[in-house]
PyMOL Python script that loads the backbone (N, CA, C, O; Angstrom):
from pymol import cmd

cmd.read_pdbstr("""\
ATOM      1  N   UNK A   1     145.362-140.845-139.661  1.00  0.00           N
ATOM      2  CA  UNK A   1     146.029-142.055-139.172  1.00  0.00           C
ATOM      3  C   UNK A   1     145.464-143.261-139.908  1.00  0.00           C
ATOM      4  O   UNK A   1     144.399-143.702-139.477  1.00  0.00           O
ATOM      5  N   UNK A   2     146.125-143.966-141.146  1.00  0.00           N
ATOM      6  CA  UNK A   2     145.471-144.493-141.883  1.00  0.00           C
ATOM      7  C   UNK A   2     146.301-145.659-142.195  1.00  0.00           C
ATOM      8  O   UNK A   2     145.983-146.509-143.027  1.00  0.00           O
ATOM      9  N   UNK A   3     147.519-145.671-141.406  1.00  0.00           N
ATOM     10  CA  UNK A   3     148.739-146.869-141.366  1.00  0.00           C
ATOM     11  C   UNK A   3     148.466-147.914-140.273  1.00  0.00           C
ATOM     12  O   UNK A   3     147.949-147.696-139.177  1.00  0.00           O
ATOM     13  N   UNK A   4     148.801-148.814-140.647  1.00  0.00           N
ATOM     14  CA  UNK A   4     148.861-150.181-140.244  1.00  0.00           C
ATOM     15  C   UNK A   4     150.110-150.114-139.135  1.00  0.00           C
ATOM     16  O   UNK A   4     151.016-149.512-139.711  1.00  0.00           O
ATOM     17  N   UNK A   5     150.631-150.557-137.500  1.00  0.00           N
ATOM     18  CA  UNK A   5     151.566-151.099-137.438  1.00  0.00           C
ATOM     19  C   UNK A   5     152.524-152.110-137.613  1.00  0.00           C
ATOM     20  O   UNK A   5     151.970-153.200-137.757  1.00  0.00           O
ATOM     21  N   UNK A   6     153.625-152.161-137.653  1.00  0.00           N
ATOM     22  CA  UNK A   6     154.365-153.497-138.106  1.00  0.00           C
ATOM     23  C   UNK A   6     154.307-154.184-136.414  1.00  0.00           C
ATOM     24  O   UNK A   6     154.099-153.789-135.267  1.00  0.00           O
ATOM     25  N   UNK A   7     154.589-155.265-137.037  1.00  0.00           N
ATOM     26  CA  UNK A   7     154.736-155.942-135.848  1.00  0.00           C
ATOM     27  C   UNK A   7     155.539-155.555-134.867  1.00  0.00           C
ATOM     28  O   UNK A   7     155.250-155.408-133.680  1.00  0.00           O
ATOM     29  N   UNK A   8     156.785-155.357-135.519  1.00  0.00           N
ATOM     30  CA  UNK A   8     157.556-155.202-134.679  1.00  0.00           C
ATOM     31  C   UNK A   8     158.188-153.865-134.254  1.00  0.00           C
ATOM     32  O   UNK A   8     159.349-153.680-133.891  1.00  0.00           O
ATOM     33  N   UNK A   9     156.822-152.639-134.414  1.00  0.00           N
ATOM     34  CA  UNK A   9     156.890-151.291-134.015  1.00  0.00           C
ATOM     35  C   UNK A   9     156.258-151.243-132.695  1.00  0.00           C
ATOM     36  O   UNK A   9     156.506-150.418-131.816  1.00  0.00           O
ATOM     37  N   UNK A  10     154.879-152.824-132.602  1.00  0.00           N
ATOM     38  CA  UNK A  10     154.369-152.726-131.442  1.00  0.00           C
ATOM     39  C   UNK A  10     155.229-153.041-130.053  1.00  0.00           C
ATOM     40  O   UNK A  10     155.957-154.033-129.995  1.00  0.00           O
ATOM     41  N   UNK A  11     155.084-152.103-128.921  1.00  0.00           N
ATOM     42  CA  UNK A  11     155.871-153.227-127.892  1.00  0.00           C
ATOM     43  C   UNK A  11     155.737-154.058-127.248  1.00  0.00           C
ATOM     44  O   UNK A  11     154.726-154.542-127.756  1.00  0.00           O
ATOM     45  N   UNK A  12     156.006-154.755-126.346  1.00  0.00           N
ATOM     46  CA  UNK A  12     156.382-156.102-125.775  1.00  0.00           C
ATOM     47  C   UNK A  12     155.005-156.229-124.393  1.00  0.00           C
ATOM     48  O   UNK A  12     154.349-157.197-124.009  1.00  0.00           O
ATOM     49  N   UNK A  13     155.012-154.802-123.970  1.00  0.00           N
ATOM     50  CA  UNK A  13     153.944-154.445-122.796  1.00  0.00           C
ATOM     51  C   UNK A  13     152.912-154.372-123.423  1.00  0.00           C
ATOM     52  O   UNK A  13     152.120-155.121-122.852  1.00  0.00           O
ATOM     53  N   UNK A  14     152.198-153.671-124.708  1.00  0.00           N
ATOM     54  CA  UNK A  14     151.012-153.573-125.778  1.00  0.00           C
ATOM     55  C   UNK A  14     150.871-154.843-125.809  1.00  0.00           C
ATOM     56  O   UNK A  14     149.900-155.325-125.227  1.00  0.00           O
ATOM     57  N   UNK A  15     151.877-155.765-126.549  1.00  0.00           N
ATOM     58  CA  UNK A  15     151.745-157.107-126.847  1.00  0.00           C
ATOM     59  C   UNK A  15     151.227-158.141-125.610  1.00  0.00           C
ATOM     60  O   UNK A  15     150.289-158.930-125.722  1.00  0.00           O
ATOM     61  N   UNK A  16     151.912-157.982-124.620  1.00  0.00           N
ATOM     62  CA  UNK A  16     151.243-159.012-123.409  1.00  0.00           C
ATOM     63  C   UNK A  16     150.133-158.314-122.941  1.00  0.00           C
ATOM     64  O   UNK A  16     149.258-158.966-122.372  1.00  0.00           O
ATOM     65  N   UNK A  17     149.996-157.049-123.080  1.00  0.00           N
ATOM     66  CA  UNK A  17     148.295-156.350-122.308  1.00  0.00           C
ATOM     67  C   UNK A  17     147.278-156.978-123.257  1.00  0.00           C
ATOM     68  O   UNK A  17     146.131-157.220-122.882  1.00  0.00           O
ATOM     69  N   UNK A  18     147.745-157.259-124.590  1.00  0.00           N
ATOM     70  CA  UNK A  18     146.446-157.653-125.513  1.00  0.00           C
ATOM     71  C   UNK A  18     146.442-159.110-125.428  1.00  0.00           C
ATOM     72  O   UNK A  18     145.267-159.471-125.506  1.00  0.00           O
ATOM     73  N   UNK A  19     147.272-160.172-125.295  1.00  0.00           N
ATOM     74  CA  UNK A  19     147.550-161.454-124.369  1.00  0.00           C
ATOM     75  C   UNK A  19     146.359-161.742-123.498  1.00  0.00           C
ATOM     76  O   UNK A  19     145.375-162.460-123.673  1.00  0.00           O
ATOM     77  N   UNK A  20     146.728-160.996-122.543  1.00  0.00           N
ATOM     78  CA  UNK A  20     145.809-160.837-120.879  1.00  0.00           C
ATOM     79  C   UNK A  20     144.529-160.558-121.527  1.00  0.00           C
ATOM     80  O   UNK A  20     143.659-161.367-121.206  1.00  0.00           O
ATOM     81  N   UNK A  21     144.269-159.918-122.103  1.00  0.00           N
ATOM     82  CA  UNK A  21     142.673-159.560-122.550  1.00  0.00           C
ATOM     83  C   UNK A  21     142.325-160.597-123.482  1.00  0.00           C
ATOM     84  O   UNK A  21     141.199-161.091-123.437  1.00  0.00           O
ATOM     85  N   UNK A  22     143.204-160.988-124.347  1.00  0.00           N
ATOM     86  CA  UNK A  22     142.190-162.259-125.126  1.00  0.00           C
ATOM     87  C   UNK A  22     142.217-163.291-124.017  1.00  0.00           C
ATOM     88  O   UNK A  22     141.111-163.685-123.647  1.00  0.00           O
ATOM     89  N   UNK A  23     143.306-163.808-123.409  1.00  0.00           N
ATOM     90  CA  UNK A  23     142.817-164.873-122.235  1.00  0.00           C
ATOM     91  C   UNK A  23     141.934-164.461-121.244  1.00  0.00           C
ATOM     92  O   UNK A  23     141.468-165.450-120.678  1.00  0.00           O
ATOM     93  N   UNK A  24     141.367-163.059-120.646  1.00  0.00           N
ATOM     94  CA  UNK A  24     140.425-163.526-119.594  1.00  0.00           C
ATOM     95  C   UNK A  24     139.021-163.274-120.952  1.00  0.00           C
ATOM     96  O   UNK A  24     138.017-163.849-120.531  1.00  0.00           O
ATOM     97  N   UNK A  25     138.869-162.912-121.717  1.00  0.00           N
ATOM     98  CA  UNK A  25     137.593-163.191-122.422  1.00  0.00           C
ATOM     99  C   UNK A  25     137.733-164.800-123.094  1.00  0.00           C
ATOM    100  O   UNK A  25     136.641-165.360-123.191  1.00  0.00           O
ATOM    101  N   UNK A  26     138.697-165.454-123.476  1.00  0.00           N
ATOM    102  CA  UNK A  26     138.313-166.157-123.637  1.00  0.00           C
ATOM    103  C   UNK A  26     137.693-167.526-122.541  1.00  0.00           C
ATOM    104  O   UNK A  26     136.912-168.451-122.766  1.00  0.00           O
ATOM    105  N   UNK A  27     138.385-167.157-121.433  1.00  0.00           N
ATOM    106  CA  UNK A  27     138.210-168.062-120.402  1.00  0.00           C
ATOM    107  C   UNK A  27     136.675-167.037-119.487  1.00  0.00           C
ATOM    108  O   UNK A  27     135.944-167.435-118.581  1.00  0.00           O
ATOM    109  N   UNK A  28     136.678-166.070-120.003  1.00  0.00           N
ATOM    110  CA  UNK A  28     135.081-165.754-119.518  1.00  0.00           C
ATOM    111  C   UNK A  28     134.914-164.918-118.102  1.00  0.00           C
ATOM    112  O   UNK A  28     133.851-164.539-117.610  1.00  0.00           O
ATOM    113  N   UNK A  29     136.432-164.705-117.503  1.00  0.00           N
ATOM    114  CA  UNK A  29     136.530-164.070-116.059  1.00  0.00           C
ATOM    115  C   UNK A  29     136.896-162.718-116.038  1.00  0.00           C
ATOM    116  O   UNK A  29     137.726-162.243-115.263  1.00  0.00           O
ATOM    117  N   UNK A  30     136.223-162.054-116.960  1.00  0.00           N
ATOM    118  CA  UNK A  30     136.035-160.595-117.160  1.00  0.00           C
ATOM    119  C   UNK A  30     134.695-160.134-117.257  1.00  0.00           C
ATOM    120  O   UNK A  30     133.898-160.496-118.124  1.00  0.00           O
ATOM    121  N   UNK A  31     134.424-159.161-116.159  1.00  0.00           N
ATOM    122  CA  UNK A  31     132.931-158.566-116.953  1.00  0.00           C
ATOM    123  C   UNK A  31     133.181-157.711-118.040  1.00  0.00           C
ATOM    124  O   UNK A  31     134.354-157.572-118.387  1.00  0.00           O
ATOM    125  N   UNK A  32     131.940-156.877-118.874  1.00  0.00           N
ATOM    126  CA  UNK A  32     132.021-155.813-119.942  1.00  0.00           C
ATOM    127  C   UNK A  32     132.622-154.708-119.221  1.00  0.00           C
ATOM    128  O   UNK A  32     133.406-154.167-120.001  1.00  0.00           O
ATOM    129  N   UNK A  33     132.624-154.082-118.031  1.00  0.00           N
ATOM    130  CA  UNK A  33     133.039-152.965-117.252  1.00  0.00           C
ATOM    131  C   UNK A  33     134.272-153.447-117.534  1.00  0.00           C
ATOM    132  O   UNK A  33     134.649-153.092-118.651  1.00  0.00           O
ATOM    133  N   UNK A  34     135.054-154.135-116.932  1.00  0.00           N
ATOM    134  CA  UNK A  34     136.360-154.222-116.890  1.00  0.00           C
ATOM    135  C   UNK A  34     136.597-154.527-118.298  1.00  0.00           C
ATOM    136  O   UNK A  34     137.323-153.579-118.597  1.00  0.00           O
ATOM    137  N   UNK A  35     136.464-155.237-119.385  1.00  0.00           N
ATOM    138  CA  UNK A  35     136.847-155.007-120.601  1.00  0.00           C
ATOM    139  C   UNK A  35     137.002-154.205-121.225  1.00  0.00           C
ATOM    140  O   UNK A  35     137.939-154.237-122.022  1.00  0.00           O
ATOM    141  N   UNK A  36     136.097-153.049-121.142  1.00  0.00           N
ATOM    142  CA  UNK A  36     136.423-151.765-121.562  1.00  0.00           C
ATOM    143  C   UNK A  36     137.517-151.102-120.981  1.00  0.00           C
ATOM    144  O   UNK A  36     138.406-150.715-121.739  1.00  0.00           O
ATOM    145  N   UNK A  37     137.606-150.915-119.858  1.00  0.00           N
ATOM    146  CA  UNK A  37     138.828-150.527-118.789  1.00  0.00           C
ATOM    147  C   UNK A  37     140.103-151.285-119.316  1.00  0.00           C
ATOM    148  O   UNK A  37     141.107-150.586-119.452  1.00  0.00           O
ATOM    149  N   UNK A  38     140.152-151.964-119.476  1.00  0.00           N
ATOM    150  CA  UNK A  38     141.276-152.549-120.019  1.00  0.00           C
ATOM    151  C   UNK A  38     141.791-152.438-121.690  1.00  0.00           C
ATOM    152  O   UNK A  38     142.962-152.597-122.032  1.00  0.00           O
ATOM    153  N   UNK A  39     140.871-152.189-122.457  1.00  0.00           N
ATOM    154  CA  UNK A  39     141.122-152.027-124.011  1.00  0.00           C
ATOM    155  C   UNK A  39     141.510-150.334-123.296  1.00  0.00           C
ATOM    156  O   UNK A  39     142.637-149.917-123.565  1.00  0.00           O
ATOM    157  N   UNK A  40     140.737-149.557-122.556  1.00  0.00           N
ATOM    158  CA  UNK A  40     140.938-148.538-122.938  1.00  0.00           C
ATOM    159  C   UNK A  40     142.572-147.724-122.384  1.00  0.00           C
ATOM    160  O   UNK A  40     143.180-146.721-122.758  1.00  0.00           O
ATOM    161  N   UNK A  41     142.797-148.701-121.407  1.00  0.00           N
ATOM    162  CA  UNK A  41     144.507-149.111-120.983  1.00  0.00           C
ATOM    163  C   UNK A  41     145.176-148.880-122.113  1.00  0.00           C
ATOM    164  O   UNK A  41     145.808-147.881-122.456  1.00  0.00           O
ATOM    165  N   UNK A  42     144.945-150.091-122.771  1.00  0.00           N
ATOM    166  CA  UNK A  42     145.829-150.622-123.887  1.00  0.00           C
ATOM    167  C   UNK A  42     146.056-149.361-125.062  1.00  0.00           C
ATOM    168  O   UNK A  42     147.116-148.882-125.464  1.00  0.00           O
ATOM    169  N   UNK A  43     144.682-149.033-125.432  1.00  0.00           N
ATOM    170  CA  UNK A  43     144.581-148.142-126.465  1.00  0.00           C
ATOM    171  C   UNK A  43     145.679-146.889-126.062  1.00  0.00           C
ATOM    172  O   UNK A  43     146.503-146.652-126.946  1.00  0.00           O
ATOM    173  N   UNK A  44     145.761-146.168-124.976  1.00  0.00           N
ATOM    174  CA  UNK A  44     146.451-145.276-124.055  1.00  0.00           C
ATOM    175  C   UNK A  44     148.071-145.703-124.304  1.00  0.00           C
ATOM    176  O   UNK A  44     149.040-145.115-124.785  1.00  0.00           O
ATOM    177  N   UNK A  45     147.836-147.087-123.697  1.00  0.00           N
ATOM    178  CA  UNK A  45     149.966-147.188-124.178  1.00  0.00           C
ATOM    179  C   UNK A  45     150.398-147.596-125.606  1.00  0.00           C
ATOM    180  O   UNK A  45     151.594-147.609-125.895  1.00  0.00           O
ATOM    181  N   UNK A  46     149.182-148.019-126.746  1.00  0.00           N
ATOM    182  CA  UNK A  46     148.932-147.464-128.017  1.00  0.00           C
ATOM    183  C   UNK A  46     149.783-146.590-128.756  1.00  0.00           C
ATOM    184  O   UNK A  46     150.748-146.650-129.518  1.00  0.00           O
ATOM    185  N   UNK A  47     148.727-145.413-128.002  1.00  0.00           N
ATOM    186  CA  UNK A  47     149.128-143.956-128.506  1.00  0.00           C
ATOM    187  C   UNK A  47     150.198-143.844-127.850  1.00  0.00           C
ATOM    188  O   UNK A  47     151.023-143.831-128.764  1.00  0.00           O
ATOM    189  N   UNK A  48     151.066-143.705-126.419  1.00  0.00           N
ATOM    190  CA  UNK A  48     151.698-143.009-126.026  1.00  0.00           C
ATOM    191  C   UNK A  48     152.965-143.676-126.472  1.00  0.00           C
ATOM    192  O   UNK A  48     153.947-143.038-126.093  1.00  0.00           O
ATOM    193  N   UNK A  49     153.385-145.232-127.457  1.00  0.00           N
ATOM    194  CA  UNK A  49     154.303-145.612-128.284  1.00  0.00           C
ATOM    195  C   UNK A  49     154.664-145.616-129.432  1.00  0.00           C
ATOM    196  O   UNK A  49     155.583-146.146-130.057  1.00  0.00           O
ATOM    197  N   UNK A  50     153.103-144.380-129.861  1.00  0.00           N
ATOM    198  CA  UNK A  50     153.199-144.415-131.484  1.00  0.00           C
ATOM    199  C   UNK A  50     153.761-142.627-131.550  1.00  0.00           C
ATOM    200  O   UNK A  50     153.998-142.094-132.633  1.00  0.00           O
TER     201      UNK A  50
END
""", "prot")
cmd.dss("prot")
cmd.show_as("cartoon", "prot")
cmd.util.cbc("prot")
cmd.orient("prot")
């Protein structure tokens, strides 16, 4: 697995789950437990659209 996605292969739910995660780290109202829990969400509907 050595390809890049296009933008517009990613979907719309990937796209706002990774949204939600740069805004609560950037605003700081996430611990590391739940950050992981949540990338590891994301990574999951990832794979299950590729």
């Amino acid at each position: 697995m050595n390809g890049k996605l296009k933008p517009e292969e990613i979907s719309i739910e990937v796209k706002l789950g990774l949204l939600k995660i740069c805004n609560n780290v950037m605003n700081n109202i996430v611990t590391p437990n739940e950050l992981i829990k949540d990338l590891e969400k994301l990574v999951s509907q990832i794979s299950l659209s590729v």
